[in-house]
mmCIF file of the N, C-alpha and C atoms, coordinates in Angstrom:
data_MODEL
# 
_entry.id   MODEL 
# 
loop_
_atom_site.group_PDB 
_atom_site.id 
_atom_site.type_symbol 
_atom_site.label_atom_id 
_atom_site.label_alt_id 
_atom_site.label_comp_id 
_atom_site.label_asym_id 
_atom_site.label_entity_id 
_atom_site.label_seq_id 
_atom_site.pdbx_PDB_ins_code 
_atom_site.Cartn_x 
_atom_site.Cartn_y 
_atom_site.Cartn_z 
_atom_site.occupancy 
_atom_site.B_iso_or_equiv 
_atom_site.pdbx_formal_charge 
_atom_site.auth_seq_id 
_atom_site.auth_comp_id 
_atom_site.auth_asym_id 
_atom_site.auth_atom_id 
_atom_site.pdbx_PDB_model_num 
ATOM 1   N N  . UNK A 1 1  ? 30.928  -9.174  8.746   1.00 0.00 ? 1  UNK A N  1 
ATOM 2   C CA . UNK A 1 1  ? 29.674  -8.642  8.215   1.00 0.00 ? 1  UNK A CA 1 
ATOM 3   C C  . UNK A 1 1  ? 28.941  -7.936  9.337   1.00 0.00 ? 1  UNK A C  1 
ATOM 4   N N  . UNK A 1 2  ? 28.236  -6.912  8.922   1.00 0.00 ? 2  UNK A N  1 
ATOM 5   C CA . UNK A 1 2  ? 27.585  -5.544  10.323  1.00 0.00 ? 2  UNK A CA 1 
ATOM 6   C C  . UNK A 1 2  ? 25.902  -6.610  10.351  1.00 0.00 ? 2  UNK A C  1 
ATOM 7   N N  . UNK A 1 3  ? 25.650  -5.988  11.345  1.00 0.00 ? 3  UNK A N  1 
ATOM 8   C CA . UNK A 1 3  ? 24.713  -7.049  11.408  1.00 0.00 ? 3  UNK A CA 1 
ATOM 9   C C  . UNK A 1 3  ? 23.485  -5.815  11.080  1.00 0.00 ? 3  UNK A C  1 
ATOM 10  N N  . UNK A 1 4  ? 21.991  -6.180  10.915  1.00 0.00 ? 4  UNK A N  1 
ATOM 11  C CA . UNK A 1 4  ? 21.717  -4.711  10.369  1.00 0.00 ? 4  UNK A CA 1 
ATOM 12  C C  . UNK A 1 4  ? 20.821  -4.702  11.764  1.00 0.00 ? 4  UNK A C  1 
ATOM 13  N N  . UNK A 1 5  ? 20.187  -3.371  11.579  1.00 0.00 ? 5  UNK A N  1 
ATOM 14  C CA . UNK A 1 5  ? 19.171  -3.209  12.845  1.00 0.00 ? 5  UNK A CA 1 
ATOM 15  C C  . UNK A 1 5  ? 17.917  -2.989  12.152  1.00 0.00 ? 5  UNK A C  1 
ATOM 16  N N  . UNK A 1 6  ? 17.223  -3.191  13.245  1.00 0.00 ? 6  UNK A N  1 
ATOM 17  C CA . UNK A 1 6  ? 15.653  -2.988  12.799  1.00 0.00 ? 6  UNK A CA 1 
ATOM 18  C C  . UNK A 1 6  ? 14.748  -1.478  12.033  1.00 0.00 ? 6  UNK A C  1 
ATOM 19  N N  . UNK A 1 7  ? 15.837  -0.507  11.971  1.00 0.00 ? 7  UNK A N  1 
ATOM 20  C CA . UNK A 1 7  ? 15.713  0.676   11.147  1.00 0.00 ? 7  UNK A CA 1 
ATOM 21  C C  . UNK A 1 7  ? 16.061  0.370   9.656   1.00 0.00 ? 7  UNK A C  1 
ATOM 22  N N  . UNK A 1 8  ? 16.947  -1.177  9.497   1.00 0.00 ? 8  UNK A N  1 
ATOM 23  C CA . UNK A 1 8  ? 17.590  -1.501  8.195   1.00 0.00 ? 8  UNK A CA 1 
ATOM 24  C C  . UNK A 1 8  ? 16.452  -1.885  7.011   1.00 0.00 ? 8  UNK A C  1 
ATOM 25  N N  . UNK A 1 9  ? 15.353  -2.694  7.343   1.00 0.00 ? 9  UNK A N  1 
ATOM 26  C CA . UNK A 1 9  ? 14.731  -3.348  6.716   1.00 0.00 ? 9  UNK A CA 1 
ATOM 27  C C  . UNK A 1 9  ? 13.418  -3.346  7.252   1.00 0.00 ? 9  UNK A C  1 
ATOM 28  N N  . UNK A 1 10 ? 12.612  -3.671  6.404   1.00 0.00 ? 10 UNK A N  1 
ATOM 29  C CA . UNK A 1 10 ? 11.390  -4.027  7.450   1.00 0.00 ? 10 UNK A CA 1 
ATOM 30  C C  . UNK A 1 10 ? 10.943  -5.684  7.359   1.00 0.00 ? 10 UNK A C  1 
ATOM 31  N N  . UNK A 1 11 ? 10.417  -5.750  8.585   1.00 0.00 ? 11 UNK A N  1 
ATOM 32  C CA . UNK A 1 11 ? 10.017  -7.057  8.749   1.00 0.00 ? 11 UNK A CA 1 
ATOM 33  C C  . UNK A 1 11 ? 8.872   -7.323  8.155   1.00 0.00 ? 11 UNK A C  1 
ATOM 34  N N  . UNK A 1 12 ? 8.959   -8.290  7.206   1.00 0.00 ? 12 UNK A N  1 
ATOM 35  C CA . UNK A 1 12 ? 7.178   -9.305  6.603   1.00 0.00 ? 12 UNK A CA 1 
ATOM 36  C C  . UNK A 1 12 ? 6.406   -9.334  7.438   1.00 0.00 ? 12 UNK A C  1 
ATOM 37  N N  . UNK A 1 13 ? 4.918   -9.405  7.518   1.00 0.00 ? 13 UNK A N  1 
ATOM 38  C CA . UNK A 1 13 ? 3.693   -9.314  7.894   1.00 0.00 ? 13 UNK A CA 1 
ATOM 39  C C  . UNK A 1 13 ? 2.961   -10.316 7.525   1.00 0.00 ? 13 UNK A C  1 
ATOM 40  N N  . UNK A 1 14 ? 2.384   -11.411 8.192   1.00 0.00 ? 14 UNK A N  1 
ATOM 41  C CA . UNK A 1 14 ? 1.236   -12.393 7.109   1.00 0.00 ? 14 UNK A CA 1 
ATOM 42  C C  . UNK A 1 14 ? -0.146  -11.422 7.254   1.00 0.00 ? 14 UNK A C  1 
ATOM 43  N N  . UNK A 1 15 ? -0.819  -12.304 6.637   1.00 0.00 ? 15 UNK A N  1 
ATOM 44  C CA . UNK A 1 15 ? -1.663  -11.934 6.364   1.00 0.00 ? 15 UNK A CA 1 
ATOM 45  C C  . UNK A 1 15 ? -3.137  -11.458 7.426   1.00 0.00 ? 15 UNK A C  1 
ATOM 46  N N  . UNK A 1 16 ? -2.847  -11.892 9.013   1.00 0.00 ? 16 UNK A N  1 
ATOM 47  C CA . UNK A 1 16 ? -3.950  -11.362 10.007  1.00 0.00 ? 16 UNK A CA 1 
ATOM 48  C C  . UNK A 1 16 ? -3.468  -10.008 9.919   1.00 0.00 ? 16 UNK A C  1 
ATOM 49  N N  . UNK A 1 17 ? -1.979  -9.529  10.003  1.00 0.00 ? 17 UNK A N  1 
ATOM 50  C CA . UNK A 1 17 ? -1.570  -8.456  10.654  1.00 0.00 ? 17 UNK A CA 1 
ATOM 51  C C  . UNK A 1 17 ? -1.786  -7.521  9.361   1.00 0.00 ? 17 UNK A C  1 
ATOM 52  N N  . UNK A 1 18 ? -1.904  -7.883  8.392   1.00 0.00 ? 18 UNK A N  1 
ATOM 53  C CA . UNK A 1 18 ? -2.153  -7.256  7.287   1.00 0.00 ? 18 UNK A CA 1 
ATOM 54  C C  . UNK A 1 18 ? -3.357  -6.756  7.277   1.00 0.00 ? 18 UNK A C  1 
ATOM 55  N N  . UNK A 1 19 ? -4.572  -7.606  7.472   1.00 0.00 ? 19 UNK A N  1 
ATOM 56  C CA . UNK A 1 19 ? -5.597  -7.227  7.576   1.00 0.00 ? 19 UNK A CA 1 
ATOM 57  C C  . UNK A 1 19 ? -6.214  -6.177  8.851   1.00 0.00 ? 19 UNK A C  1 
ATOM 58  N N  . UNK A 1 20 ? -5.587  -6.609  10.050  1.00 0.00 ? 20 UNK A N  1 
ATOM 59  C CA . UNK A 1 20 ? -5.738  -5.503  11.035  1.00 0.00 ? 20 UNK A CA 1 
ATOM 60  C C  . UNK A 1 20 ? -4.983  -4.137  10.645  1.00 0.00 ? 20 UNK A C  1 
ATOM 61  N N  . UNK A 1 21 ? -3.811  -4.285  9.895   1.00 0.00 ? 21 UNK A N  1 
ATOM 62  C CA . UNK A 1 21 ? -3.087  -3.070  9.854   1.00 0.00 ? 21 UNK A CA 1 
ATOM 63  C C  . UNK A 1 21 ? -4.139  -2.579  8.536   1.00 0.00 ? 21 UNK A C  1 
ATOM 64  N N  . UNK A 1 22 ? -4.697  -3.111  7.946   1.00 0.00 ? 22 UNK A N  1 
ATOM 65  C CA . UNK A 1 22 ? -5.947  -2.301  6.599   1.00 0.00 ? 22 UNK A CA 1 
ATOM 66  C C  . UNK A 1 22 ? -6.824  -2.280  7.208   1.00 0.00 ? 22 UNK A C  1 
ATOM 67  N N  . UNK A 1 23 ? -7.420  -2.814  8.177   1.00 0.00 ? 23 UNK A N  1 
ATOM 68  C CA . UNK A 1 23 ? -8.698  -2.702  8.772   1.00 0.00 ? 23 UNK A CA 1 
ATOM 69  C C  . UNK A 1 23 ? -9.495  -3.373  8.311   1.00 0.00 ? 23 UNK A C  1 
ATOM 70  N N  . UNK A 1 24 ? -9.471  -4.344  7.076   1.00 0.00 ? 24 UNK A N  1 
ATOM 71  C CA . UNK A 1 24 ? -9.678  -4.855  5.799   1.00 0.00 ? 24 UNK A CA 1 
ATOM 72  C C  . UNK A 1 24 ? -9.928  -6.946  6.380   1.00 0.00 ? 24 UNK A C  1 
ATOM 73  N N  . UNK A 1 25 ? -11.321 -7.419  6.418   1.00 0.00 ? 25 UNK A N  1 
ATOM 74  C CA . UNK A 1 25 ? -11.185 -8.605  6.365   1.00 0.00 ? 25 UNK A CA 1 
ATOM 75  C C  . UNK A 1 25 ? -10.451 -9.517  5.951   1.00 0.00 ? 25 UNK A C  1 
ATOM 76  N N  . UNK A 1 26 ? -10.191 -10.421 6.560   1.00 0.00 ? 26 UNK A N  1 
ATOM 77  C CA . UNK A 1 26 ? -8.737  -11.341 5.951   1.00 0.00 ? 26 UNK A CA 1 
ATOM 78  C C  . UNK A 1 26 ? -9.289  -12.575 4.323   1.00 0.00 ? 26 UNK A C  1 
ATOM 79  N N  . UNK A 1 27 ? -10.761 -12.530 3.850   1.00 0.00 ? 27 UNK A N  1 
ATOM 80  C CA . UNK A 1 27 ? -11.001 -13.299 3.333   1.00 0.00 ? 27 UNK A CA 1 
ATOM 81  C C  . UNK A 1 27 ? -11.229 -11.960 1.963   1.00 0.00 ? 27 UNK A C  1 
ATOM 82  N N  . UNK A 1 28 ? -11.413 -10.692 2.419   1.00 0.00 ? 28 UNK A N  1 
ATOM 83  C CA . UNK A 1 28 ? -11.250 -9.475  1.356   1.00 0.00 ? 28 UNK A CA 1 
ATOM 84  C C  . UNK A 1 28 ? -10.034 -9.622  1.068   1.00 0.00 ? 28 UNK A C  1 
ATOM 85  N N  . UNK A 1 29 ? -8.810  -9.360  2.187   1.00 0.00 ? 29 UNK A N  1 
ATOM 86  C CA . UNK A 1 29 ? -7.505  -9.355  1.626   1.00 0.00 ? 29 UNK A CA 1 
ATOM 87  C C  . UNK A 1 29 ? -7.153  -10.733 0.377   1.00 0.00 ? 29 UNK A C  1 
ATOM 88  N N  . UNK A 1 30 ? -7.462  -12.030 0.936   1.00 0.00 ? 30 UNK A N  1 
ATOM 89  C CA . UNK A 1 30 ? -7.504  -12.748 -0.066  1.00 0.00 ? 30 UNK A CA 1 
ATOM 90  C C  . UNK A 1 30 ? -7.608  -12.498 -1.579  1.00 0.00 ? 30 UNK A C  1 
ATOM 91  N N  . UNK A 1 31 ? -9.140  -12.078 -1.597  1.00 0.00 ? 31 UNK A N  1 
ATOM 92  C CA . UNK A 1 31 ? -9.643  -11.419 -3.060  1.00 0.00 ? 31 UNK A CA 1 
ATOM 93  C C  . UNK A 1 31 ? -8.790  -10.684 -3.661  1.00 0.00 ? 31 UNK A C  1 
ATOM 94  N N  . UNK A 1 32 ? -7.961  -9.120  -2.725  1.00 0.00 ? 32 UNK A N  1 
ATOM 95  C CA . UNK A 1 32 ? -7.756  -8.257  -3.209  1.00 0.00 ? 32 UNK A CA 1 
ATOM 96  C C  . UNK A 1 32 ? -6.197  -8.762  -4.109  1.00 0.00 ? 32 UNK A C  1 
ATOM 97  N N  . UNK A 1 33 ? -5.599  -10.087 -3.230  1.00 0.00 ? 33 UNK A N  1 
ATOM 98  C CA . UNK A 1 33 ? -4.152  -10.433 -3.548  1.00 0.00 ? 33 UNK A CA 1 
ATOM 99  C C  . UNK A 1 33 ? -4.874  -11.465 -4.962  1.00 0.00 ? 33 UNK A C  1 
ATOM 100 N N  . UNK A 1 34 ? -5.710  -11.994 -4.939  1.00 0.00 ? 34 UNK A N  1 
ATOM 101 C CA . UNK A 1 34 ? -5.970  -12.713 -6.298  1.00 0.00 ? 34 UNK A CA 1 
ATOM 102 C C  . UNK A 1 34 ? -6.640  -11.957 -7.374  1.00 0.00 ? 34 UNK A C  1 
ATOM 103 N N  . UNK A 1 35 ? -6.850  -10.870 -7.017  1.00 0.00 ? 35 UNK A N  1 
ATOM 104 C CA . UNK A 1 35 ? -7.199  -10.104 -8.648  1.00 0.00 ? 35 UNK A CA 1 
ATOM 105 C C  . UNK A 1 35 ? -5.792  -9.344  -8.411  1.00 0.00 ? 35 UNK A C  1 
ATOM 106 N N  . UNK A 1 36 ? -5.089  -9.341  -8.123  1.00 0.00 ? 36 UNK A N  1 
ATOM 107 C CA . UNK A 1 36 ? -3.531  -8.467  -8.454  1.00 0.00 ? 36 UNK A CA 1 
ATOM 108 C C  . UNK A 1 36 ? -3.711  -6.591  -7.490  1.00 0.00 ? 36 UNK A C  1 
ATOM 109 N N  . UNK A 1 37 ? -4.699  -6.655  -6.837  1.00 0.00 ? 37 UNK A N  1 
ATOM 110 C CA . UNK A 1 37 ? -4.712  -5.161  -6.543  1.00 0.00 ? 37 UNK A CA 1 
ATOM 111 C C  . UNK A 1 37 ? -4.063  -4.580  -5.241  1.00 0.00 ? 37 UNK A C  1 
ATOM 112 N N  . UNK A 1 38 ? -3.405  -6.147  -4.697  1.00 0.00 ? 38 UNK A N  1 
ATOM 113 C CA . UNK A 1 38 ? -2.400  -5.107  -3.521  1.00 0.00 ? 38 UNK A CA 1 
ATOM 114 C C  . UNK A 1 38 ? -1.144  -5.542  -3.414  1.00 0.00 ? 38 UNK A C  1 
ATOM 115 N N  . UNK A 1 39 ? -0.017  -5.243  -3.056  1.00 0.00 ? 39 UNK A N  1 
ATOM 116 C CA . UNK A 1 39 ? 1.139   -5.603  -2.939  1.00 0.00 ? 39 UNK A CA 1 
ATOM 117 C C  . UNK A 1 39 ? 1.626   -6.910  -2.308  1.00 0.00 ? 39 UNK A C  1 
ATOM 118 N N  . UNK A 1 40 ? 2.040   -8.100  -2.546  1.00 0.00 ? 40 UNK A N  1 
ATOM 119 C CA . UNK A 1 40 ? 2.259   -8.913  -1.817  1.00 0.00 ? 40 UNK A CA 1 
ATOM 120 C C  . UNK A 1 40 ? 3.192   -10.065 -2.575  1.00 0.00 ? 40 UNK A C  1 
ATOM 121 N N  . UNK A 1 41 ? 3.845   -10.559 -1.611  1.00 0.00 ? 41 UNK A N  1 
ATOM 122 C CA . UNK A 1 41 ? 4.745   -11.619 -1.969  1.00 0.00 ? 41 UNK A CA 1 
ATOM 123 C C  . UNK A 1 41 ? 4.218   -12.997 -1.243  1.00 0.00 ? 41 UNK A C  1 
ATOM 124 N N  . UNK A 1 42 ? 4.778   -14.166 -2.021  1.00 0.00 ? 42 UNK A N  1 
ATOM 125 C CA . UNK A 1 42 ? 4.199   -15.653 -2.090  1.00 0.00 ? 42 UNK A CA 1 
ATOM 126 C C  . UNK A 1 42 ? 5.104   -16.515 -1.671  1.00 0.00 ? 42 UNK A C  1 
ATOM 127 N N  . UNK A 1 43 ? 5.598   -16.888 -0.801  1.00 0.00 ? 43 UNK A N  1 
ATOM 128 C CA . UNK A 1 43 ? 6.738   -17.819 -0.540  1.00 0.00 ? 43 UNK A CA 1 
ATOM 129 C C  . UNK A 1 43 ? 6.178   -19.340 0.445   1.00 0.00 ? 43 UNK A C  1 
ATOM 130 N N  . UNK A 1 44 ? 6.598   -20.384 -0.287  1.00 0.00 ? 44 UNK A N  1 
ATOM 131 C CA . UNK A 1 44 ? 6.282   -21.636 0.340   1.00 0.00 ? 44 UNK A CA 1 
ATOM 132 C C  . UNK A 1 44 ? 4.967   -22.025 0.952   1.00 0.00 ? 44 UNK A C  1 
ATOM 133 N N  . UNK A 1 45 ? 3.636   -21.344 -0.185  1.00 0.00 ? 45 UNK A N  1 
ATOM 134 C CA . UNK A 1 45 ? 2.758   -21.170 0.168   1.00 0.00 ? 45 UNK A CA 1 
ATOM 135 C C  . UNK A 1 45 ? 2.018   -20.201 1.042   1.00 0.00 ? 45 UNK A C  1 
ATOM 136 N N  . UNK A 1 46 ? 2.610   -19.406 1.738   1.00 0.00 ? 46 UNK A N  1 
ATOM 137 C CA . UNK A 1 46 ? 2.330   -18.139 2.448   1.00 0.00 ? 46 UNK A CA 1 
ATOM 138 C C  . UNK A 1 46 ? 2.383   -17.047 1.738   1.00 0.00 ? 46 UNK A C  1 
ATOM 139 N N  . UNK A 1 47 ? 1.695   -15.611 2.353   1.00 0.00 ? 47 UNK A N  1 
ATOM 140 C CA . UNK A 1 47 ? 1.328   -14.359 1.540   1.00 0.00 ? 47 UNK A CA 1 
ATOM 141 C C  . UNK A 1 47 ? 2.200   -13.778 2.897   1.00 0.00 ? 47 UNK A C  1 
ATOM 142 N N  . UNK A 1 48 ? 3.024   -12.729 2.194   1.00 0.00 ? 48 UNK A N  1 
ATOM 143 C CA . UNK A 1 48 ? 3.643   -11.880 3.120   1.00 0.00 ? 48 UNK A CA 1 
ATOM 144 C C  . UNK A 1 48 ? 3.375   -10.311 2.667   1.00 0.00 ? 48 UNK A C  1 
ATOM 145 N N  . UNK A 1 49 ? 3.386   -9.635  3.763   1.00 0.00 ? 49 UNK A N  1 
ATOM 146 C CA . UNK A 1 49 ? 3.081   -8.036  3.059   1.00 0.00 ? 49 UNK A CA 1 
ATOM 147 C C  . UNK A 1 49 ? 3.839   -7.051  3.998   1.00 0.00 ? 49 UNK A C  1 
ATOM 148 N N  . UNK A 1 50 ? 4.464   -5.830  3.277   1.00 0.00 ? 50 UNK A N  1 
ATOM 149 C CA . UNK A 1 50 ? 4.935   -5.397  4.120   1.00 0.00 ? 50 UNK A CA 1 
ATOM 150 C C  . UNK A 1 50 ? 4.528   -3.727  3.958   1.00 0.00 ? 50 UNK A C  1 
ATOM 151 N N  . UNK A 1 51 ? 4.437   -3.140  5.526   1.00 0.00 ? 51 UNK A N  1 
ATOM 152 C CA . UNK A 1 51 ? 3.509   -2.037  5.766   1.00 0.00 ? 51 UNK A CA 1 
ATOM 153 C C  . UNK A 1 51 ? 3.763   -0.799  4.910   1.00 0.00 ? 51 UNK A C  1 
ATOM 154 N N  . UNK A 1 52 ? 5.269   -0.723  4.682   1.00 0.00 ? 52 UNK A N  1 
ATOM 155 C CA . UNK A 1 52 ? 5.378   0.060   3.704   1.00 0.00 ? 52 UNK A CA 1 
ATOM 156 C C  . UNK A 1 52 ? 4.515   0.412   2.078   1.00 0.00 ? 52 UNK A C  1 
ATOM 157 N N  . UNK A 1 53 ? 4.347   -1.187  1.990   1.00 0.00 ? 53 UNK A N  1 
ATOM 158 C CA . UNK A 1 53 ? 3.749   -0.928  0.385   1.00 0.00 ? 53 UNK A CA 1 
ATOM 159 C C  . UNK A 1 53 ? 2.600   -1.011  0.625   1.00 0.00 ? 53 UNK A C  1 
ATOM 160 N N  . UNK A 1 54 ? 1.855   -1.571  1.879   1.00 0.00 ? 54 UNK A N  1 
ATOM 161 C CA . UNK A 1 54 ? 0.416   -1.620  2.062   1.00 0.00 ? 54 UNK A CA 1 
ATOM 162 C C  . UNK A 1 54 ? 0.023   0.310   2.297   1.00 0.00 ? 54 UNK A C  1 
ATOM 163 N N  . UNK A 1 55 ? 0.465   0.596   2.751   1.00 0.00 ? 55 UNK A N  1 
ATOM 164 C CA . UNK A 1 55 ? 0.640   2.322   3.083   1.00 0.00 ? 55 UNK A CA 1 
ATOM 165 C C  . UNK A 1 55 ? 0.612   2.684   1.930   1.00 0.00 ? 55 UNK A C  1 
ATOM 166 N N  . UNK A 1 56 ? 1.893   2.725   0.652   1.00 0.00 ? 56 UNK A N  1 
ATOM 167 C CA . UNK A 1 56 ? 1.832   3.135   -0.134  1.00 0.00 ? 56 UNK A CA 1 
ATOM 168 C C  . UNK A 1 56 ? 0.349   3.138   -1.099  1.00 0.00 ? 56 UNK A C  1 
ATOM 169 N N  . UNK A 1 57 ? 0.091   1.660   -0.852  1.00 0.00 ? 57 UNK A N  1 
ATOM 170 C CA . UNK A 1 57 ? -1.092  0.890   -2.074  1.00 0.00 ? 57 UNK A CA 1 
ATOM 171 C C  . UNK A 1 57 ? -2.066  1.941   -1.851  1.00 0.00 ? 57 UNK A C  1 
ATOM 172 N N  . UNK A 1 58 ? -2.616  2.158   -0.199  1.00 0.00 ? 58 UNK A N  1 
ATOM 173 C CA . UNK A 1 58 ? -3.591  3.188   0.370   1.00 0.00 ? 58 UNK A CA 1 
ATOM 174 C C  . UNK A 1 58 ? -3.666  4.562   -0.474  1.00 0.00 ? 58 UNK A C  1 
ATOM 175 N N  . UNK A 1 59 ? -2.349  5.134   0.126   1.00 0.00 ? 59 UNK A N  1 
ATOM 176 C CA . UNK A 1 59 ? -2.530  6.976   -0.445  1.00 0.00 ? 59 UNK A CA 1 
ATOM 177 C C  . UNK A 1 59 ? -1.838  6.999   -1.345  1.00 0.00 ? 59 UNK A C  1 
ATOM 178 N N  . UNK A 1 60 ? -1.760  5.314   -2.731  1.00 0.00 ? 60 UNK A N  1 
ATOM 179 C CA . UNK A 1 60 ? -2.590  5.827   -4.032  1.00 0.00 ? 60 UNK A CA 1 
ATOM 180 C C  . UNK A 1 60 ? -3.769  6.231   -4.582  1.00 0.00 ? 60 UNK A C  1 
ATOM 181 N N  . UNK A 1 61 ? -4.175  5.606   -3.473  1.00 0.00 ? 61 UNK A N  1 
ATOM 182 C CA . UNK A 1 61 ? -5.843  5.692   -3.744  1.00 0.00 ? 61 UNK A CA 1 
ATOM 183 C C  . UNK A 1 61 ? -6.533  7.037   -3.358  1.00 0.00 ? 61 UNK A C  1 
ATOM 184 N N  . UNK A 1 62 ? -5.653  7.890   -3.354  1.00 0.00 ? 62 UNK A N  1 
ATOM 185 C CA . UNK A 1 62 ? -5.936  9.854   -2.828  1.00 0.00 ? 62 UNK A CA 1 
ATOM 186 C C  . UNK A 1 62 ? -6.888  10.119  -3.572  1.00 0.00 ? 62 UNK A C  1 
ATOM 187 N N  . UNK A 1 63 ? -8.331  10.898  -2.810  1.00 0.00 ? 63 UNK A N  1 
ATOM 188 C CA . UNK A 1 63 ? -9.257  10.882  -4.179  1.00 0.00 ? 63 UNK A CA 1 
ATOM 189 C C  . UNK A 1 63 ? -9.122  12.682  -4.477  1.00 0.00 ? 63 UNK A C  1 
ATOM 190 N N  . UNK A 1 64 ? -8.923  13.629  -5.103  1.00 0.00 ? 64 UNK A N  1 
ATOM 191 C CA . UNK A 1 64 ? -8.400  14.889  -4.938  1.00 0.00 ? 64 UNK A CA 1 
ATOM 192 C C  . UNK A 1 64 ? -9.793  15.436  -4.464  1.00 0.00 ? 64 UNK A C  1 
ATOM 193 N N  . UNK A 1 65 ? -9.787  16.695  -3.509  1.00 0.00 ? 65 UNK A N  1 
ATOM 194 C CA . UNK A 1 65 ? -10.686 17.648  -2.925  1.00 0.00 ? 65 UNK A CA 1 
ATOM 195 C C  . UNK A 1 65 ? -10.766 18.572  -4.374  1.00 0.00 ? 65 UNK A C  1 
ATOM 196 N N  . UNK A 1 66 ? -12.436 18.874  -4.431  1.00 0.00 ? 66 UNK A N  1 
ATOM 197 C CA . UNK A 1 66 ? -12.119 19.740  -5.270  1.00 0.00 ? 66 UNK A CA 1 
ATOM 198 C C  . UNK A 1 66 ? -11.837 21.437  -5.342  1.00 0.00 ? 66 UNK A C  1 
ATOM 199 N N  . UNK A 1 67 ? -10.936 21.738  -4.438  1.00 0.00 ? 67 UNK A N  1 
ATOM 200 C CA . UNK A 1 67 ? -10.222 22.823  -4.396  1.00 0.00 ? 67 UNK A CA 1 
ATOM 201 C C  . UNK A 1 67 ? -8.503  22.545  -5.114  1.00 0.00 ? 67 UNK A C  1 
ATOM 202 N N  . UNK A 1 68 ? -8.276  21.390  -4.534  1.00 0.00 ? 68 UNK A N  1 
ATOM 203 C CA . UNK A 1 68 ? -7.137  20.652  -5.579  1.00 0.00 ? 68 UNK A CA 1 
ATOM 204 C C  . UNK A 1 68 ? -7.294  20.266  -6.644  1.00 0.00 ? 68 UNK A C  1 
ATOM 205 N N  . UNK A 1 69 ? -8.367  20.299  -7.654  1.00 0.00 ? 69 UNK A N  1 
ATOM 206 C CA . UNK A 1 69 ? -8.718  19.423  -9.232  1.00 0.00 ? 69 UNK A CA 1 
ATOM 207 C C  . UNK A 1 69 ? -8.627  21.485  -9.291  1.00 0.00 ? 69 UNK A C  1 
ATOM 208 N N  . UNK A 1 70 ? -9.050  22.414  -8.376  1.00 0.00 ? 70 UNK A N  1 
ATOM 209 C CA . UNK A 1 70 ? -9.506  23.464  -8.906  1.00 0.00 ? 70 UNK A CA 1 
ATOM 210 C C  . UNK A 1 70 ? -7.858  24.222  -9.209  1.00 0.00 ? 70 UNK A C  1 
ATOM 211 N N  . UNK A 1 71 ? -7.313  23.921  -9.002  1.00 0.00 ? 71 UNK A N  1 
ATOM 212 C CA . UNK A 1 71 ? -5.592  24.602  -8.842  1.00 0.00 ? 71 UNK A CA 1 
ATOM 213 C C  . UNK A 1 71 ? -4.974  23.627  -9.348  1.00 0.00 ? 71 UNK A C  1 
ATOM 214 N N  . UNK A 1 72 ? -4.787  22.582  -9.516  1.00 0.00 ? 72 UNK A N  1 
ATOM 215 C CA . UNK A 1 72 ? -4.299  22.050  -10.598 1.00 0.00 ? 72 UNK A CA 1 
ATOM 216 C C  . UNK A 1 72 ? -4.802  22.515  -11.895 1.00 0.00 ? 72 UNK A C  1 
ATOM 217 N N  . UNK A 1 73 ? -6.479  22.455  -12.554 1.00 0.00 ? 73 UNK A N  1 
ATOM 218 C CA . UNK A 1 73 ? -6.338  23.584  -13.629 1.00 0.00 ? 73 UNK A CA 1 
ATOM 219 C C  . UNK A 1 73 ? -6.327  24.306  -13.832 1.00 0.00 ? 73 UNK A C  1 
ATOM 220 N N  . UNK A 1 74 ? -6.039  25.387  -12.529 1.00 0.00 ? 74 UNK A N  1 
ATOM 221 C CA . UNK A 1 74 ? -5.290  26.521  -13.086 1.00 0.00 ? 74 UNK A CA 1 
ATOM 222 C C  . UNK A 1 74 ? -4.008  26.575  -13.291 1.00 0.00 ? 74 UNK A C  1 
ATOM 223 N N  . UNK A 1 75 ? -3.049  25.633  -12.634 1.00 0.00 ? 75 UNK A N  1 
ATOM 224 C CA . UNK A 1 75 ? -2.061  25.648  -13.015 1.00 0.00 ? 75 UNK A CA 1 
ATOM 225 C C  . UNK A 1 75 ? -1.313  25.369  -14.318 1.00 0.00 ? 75 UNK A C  1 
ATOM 226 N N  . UNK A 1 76 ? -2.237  24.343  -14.554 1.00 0.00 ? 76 UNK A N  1 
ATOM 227 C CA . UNK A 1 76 ? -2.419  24.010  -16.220 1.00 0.00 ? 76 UNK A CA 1 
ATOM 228 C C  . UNK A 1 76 ? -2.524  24.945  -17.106 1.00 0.00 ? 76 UNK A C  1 
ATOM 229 N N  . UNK A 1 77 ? -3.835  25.067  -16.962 1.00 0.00 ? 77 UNK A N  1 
ATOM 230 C CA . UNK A 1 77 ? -3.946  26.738  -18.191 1.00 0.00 ? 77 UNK A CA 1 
ATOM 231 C C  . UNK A 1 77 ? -3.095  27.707  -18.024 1.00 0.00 ? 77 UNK A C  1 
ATOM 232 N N  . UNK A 1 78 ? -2.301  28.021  -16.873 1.00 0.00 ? 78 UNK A N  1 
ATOM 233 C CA . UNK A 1 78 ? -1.468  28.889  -16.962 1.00 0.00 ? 78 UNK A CA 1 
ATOM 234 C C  . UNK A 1 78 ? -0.295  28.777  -17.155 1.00 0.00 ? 78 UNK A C  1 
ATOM 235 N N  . UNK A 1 79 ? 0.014   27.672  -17.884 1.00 0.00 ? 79 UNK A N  1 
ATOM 236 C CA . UNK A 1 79 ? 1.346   27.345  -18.516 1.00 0.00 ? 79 UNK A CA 1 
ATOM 237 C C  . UNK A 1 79 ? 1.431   27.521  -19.816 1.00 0.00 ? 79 UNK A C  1 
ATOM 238 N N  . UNK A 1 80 ? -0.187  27.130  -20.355 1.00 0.00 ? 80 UNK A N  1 
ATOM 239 C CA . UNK A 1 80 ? -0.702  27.521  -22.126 1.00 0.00 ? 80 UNK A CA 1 
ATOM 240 C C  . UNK A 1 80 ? 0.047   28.538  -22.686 1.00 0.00 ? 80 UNK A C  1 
# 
């Protein structure tokens, strides 16, 4: 069996490094994992998170400029 390298996977995060890597208080992060609004896994009583989906969770949250809401409907109407 190949053994993998550290480009293979990413390594779990608890929850301080989570919060420094959001910038985000660790008793907010709490909240945010008990109403369901950020990515995280639960094992043997611990919260693990990993930077990828914390990244992702972020720039969902893209709020559009409005020069981008302005070209998106034009792009729209000009498909009509």
């Amino acid at each position: 069996m190949s053994s993998l390298s550290k480009d293979d996977f990413e390594k779990p995060i608890g929850i301080n490094e989570a919060s420094d890597f959001l910038d985000r208080k660790v008793p907010t992060l709490y909240k945010d994992v008990q109403a369901g609004y950020i990515p995280h896994y639960k094992k043997g009583g611990k919260l693990y998170f990993f930077k990828s989906e914390l990244f992702g969770w972020v720039k969902s949250g893209k709020v559009s400029m409005p020069s981008e809401i302005i070209k998106e409907l034009d792009d729209s109407l000009s498909k009509k």
